[in-house]
C-alpha positions as CSV (number, residue, x, y, z in Angstrom):
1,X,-76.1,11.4,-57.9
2,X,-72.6,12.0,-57.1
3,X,-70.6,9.6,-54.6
4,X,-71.2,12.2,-51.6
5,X,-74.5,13.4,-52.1
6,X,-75.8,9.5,-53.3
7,X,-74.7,8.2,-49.6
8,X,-75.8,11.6,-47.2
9,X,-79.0,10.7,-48.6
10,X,-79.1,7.5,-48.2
11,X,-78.1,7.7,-44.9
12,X,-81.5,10.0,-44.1
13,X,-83.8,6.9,-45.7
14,X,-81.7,4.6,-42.9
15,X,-82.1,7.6,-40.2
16,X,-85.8,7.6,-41.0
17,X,-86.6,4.2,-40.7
18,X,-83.9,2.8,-37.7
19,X,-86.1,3.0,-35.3
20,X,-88.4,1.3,-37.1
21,X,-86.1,-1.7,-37.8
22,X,-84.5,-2.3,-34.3
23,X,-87.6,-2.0,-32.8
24,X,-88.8,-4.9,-33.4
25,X,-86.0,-7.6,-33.2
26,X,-86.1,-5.9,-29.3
27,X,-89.4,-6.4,-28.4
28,X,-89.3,-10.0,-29.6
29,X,-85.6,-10.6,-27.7
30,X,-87.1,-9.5,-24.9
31,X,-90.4,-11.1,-25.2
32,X,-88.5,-14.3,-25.5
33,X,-85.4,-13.5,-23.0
34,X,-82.5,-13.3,-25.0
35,X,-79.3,-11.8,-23.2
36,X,-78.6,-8.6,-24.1
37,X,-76.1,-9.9,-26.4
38,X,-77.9,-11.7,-28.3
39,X,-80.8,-9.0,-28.9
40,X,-77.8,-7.5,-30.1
41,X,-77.3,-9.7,-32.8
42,X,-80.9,-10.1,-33.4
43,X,-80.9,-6.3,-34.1
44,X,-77.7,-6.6,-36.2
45,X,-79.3,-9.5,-38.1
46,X,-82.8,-8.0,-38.9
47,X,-80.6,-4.9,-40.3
48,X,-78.7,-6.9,-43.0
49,X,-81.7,-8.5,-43.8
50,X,-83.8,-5.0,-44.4
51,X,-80.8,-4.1,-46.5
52,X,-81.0,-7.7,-48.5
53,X,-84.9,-6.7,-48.8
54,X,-84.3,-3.3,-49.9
55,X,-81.9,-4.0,-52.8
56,X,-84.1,-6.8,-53.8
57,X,-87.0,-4.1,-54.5
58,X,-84.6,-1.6,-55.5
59,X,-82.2,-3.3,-58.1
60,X,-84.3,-6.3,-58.8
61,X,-84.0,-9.0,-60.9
62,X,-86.2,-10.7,-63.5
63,X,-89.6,-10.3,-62.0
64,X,-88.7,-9.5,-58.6
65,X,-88.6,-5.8,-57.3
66,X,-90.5,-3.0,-58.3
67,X,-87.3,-0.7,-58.7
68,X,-88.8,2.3,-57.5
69,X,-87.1,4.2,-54.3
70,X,-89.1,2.4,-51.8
71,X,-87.3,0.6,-48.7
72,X,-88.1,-2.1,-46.9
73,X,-87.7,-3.1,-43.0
74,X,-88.8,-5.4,-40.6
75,X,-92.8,-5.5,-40.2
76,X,-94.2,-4.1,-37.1
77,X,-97.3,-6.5,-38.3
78,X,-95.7,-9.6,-37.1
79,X,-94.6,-8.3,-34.1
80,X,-97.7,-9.2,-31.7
81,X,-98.5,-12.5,-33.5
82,X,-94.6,-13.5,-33.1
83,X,-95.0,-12.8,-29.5
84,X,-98.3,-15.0,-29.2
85,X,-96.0,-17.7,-30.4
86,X,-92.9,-17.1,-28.1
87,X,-95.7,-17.7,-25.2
88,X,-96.8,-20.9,-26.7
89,X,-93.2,-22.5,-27.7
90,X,-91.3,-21.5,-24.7
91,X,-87.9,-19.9,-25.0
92,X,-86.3,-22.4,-26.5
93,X,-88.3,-23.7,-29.5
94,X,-89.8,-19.8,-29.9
95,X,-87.4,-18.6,-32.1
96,X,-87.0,-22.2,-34.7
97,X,-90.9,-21.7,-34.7
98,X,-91.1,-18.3,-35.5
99,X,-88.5,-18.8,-38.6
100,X,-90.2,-21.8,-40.2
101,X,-93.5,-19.9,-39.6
102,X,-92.0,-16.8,-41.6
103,X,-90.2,-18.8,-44.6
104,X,-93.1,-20.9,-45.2
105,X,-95.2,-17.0,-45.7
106,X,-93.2,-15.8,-47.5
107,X,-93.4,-18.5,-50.1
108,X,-96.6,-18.0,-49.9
109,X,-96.8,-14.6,-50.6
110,X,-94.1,-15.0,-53.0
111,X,-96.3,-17.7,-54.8
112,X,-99.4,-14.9,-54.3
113,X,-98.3,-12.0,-55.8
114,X,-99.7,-12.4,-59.3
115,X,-102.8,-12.9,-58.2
116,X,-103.0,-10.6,-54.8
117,X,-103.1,-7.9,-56.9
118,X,-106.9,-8.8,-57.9
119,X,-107.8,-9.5,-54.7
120,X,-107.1,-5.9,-53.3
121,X,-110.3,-5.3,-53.5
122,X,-111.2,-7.4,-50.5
123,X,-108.9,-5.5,-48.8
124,X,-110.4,-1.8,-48.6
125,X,-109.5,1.3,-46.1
126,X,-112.1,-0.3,-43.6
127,X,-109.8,-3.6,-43.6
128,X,-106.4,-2.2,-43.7
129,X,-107.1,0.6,-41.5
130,X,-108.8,-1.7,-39.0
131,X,-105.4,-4.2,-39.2
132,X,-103.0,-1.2,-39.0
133,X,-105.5,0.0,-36.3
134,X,-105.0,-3.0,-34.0
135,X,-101.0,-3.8,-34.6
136,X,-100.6,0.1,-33.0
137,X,-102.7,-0.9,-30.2
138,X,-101.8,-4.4,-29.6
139,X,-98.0,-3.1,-29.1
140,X,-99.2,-0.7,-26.3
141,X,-99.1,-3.0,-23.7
142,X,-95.1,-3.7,-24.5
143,X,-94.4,0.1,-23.8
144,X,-96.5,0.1,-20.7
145,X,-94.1,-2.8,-19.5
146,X,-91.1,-1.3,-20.3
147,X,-92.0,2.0,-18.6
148,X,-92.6,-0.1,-15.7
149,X,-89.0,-1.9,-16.3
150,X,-89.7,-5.0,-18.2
151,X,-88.9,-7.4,-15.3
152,X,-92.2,-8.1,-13.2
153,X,-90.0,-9.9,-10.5
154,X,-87.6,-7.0,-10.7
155,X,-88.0,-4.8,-6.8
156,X,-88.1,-1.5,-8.9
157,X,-90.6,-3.2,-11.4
158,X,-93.1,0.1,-11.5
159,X,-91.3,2.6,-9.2
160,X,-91.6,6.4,-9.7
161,X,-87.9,6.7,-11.0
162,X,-88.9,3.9,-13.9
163,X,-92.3,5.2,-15.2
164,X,-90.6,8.9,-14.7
165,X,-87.9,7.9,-16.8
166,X,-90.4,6.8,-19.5
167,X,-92.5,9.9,-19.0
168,X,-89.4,12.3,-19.2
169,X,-88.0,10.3,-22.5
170,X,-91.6,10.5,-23.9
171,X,-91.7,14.4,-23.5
172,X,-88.3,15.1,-24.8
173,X,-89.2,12.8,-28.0
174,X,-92.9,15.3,-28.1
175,X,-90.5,18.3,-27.7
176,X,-88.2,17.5,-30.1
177,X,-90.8,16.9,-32.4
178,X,-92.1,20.2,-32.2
179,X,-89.2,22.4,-32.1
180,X,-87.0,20.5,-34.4
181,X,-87.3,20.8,-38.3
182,X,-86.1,19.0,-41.3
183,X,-83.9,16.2,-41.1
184,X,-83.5,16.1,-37.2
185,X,-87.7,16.4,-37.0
186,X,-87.5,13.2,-38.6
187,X,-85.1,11.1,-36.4
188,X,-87.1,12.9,-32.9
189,X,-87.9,9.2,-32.1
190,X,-84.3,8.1,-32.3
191,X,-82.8,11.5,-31.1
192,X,-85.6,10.5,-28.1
193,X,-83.6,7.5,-27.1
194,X,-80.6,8.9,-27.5
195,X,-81.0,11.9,-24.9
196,X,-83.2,9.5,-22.7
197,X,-80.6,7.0,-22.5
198,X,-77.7,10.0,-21.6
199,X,-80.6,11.0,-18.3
200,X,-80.8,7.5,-17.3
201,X,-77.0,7.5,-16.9
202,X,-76.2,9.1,-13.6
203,X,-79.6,8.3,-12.2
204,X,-77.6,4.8,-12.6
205,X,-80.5,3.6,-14.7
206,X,-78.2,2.5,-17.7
207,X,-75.4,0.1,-17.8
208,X,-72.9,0.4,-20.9
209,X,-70.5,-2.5,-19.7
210,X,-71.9,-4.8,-22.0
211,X,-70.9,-2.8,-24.9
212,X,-67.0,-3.8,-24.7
213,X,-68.4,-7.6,-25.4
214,X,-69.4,-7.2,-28.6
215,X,-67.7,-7.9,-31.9
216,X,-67.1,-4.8,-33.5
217,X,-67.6,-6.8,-36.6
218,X,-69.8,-9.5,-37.1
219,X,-71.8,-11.7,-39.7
220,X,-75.2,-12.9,-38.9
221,X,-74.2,-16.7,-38.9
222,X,-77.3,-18.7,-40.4
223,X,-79.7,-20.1,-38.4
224,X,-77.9,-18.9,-35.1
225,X,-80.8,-19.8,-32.9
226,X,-81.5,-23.7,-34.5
227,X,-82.7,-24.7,-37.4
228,X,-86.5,-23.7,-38.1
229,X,-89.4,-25.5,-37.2
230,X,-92.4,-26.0,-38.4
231,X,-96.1,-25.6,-36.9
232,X,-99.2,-25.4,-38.5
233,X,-100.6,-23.0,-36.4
234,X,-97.1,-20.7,-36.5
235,X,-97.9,-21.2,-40.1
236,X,-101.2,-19.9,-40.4
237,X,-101.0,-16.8,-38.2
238,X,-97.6,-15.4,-39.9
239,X,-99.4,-15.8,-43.5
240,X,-102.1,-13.5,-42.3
241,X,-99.6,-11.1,-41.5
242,X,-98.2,-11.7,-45.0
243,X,-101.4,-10.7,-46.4
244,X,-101.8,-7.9,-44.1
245,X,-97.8,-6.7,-45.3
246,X,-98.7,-7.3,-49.0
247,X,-101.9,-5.0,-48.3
248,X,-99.7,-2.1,-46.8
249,X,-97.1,-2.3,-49.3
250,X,-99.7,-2.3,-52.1
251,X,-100.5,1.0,-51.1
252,X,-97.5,2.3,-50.5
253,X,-96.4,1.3,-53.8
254,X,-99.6,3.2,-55.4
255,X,-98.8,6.1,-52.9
256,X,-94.8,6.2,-54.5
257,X,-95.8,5.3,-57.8
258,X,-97.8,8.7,-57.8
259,X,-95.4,10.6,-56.5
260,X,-92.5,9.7,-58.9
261,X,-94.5,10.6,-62.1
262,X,-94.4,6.6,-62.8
263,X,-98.0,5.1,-62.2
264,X,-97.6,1.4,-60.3
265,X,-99.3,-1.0,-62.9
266,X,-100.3,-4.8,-62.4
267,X,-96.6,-5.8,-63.2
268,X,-94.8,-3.0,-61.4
269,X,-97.2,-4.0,-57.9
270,X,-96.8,-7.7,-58.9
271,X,-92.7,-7.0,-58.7
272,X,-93.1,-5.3,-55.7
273,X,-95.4,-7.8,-53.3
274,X,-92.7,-10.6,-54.5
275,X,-89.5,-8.8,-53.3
276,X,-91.1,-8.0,-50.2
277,X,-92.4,-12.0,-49.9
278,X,-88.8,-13.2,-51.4
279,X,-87.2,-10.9,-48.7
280,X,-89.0,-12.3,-46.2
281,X,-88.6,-16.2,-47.3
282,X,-84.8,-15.2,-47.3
283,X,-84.6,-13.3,-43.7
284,X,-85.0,-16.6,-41.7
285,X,-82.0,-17.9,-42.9
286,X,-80.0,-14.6,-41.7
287,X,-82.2,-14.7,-38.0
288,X,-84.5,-11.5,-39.9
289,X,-87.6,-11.4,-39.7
290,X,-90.5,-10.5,-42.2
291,X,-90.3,-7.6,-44.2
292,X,-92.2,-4.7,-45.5
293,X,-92.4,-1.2,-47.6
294,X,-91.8,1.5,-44.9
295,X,-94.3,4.5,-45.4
296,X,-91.8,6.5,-43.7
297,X,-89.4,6.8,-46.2
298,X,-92.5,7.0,-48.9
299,X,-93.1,10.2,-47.1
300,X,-89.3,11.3,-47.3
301,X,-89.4,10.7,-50.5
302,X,-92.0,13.3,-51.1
303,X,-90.6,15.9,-48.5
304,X,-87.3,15.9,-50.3
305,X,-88.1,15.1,-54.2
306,X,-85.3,13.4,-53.9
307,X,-87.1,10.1,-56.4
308,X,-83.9,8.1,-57.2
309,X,-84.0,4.6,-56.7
310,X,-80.0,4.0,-56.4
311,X,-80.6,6.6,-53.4
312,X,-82.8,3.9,-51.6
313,X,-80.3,1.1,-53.3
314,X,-77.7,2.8,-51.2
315,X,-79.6,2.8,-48.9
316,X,-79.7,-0.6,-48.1
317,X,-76.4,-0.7,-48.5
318,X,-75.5,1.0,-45.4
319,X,-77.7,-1.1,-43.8
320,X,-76.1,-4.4,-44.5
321,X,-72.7,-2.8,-43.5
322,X,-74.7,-1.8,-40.0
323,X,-76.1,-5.3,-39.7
324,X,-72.1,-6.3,-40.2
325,X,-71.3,-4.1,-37.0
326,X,-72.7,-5.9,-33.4
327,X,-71.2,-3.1,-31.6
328,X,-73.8,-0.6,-32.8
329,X,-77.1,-3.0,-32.3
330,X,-75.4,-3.5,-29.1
331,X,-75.6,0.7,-27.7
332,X,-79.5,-0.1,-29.0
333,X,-79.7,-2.9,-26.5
334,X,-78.3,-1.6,-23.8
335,X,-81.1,1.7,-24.1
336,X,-82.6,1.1,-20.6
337,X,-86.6,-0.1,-21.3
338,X,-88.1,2.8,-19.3
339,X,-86.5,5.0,-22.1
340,X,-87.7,2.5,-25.0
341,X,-91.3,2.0,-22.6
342,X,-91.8,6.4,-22.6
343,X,-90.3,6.7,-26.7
344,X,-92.6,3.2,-27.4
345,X,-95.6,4.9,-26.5
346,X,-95.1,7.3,-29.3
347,X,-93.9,4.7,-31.7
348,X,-96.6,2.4,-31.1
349,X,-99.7,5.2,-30.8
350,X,-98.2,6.4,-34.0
351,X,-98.7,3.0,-35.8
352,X,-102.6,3.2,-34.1
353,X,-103.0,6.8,-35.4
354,X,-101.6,5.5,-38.8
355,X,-104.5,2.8,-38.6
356,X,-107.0,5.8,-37.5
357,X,-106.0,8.2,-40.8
358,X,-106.8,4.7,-43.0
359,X,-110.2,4.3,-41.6
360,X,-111.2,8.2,-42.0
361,X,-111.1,6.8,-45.7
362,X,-112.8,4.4,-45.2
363,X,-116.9,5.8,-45.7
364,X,-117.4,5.2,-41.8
365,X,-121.0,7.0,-42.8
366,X,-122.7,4.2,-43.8
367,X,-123.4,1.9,-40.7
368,X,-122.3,-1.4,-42.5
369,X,-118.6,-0.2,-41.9
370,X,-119.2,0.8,-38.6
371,X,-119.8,-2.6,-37.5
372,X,-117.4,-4.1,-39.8
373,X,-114.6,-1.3,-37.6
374,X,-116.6,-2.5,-34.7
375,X,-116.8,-6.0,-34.5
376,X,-113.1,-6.5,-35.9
377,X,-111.5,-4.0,-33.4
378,X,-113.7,-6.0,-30.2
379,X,-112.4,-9.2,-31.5
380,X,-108.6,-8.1,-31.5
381,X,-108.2,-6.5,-28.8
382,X,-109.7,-9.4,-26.5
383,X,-105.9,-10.9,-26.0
384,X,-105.0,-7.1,-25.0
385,X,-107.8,-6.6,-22.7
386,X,-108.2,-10.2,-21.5
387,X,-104.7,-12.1,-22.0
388,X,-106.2,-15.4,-20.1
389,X,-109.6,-15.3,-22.1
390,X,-108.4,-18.1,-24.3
391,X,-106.6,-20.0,-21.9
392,X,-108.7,-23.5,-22.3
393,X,-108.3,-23.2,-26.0
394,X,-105.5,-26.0,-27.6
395,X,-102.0,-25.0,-27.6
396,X,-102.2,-24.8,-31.5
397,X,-105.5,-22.1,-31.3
398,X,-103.8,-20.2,-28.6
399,X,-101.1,-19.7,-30.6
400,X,-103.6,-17.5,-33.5
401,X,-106.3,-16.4,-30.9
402,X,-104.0,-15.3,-28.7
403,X,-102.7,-12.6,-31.9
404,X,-105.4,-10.1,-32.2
405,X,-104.1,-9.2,-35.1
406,X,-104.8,-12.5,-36.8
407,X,-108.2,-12.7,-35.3
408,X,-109.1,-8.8,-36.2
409,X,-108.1,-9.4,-39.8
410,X,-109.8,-12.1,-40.3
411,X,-112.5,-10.9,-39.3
412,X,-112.9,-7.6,-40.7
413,X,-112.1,-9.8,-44.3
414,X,-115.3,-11.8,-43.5
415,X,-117.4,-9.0,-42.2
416,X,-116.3,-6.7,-45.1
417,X,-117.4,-9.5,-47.6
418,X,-120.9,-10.3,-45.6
419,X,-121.6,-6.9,-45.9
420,X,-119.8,-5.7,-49.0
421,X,-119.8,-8.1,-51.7
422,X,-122.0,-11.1,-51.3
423,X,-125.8,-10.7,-52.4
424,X,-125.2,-7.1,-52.6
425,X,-128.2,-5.9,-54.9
426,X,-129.4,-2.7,-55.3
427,X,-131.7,-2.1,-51.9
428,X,-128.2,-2.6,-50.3
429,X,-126.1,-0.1,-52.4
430,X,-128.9,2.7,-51.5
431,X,-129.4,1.8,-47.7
432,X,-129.3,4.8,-45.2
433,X,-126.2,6.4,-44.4
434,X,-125.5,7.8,-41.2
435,X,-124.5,11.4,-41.2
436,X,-120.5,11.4,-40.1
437,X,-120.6,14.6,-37.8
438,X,-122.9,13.0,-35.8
439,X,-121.8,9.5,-33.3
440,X,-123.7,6.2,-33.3
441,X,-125.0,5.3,-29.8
């Protein structure tokens, strides 16, 4: 495309997905209680690295990349497990942790690509949308606290101007959904901050002072917050996300592959999963975090028939040149958390409705699944509903226990094989189904 027309719509991929990458580098900030500064640069830094990511699966090289126009951003899947760990580490050690945890995955997923492909078959719609399911859900709580303020010690911490605040940003963002079409329907979400943030003002609810401290240019200096560290536990939980990612962008790929007229094959979806692990091994290093396909822009994609990969290639682009720029991360951190708490709700219940759409897939009719979608959502969503249940657990168990995504996806894996590939014979294949109109009491 020409010059003009290649950036304007490479700037709508980056409009459609900003949320989605800022959102959350500032739920981990504030989970571990960085200054506003430097969830600043933590924003800034997991943008350059979605841009890395993005090029990486854009361009390519060798066998790296699927080069279709597929972007990738931070994963909201490690989001809840990342915040498990913060509580375990402390502040200071949370961050070093985290990195180590997400380098060492994304080796291994890097290392796993060949062969993931043949195991996607132990990952059907009654696994992924059970995972997806949970990450939505899991994230709820966050928004609650930020409608509420954040700060439990705070003296306004629940008042009626916070969580109305929260409830007026979250009905603009509905009501700019419904009214607005095309390009602006897309960005409601950020469009939703935006306007929320501009109420909070002379209700004094927003502070913009800290915006004059921040480098108008800036490069994510390596290993800002100490070099990484290692814990098996870290290790373990981030992997499973890893395998969650590679099973979302597996689909996605599939999903684009279709629409561009060019069928994903074994080696197009091995290409992909190891950009997306590569990316991730390499965002550490930058303060990123792990990174994933965005359905989002797999969707825009389709809306626009727009299918050229150098789009998405510029894509990424612009958002290494935004990671460059503090001062722009910086108006995101400064969005007062009732607004993010109210527009949260609607970004987080979207990634749980996401989940819901999988699992409609997913032959909920026959009772087997039921209580594979059953047992998996009970077990992750004990550290939502119960936060202390595991609290005379080891440190080291906490730290995956205390992730119901971990726990949910492994074991909707272990139920989905008891029930759906070991000693299946044919009794099993014809069993009763239950009729789907109809609930199971």
């Amino acid at each position: 495309m020409p010059p003009g027309k290649l950036i304007g719509a490479g700037l709508q991929h980056v409009a459609a997905m900003y949320a989605g990458v800022v959102a959350p580098p500032l739920v981990v900030g504030i989970g571990v209680g960085l200054s506003t500064a430097e969830i600043a640069f933590l924003m800034s830094a997991s943008l350059f690295t979605s841009g890395i990511a993005t090029l990486l699966q854009t361009i390519g090289f060798w066998k790296v990349g699927a080069r279709l126009p597929f972007i990738n951003g931070v994963s909201f899947a490690g989001v809840a497990p990342m915040l498990a760990i913060a509580k375990a580490e402390g502040p200071e050690d949370a961050l070093p942790v985290i990195y180590g945890a997400v380098i060492v995955a994304g080796i291994f997923g890097f290392l796993l690509a060949p062969w993931f492909c043949k195991l996607i078959r132990f990952f059907p719609p009654v696994v992924t949308g059970t995972v997806i399911t949970l990450i939505g859900v899991s994230l709820l709580p966050v928004a609650f606290n930020w409608s509420q303020g954040g700060n439990r010690q705070a003296d306004d911490y629940g008042s009626l101007a916070n969580i109305g605040l929260a409830g007026l940003s979250l009905l603009i963002t509905v009501v700019l959904r419904r009214l607005l079409t095309g390009f602006l329907k897309q960005i409601a979400i950020l469009l939703g901050l935006v306007i929320g943030t501009l109420v909070a003002l002379p209700l004094g609810l927003a502070d913009f002072s800290g915006v004059g401290d921040a480098d108008l240019i800036g490069f994510p200096t390596p290993f800002h917050f100490g070099a990484p560290q290692f814990a098996v536990a870290a290790i373990i939980s981030m992997c499973v996300v890893m395998l969650v990612s590679m099973t979302e962008s597996t689909a996605d790929v599939l999903a684009l592959g279709e629409i561009v007229e060019r069928p994903a094959d074994e080696k197009t979806l091995a290409a992909a999963l190891r950009a997306d692990a590569l990316g991730t091994a390499v965002s550490p290093f930058f303060n990123g975090f792990a990174a994933s396909a965005f359905a989002q822009n797999v969707g825009l994609v389709a809306i626009t028939k727009v299918r050229s990969r150098f789009v998405v290639a510029a894509a990424g682009g612009i958002l290494i040149l935004l990671g460059l720029c503090p001062v722009l991360a910086s108006l995101v951190a400064l969005i007062p958390q009732p607004v993010l708490g109210g527009v949260g709700i609607a970004l987080f219940g979207t990634v749980a409705a996401s989940g819901i759409q999988t699992l409609v897939t997913a032959a909920l009719e026959r009772g087997d699944n039921v209580l594979i979608v059953a047992i998996s959502l009970g077990v992750g969503l004990v550290p939502v509903a119960a936060p202390d249940f595991y609290h005379a657990f080891p440190e080291g168990a906490r730290i995956i226990l205390d992730s119901g995504i971990s726990t949910g996806c492994a074991a909707a894996v272990l139920l989905n094989l008891a029930f759906n590939h070991l000693g299946r014979g044919k009794a099993a294949q014809e069993e009763p189904r239950i009729p789907a109109a109809h609930p199971v009491h």
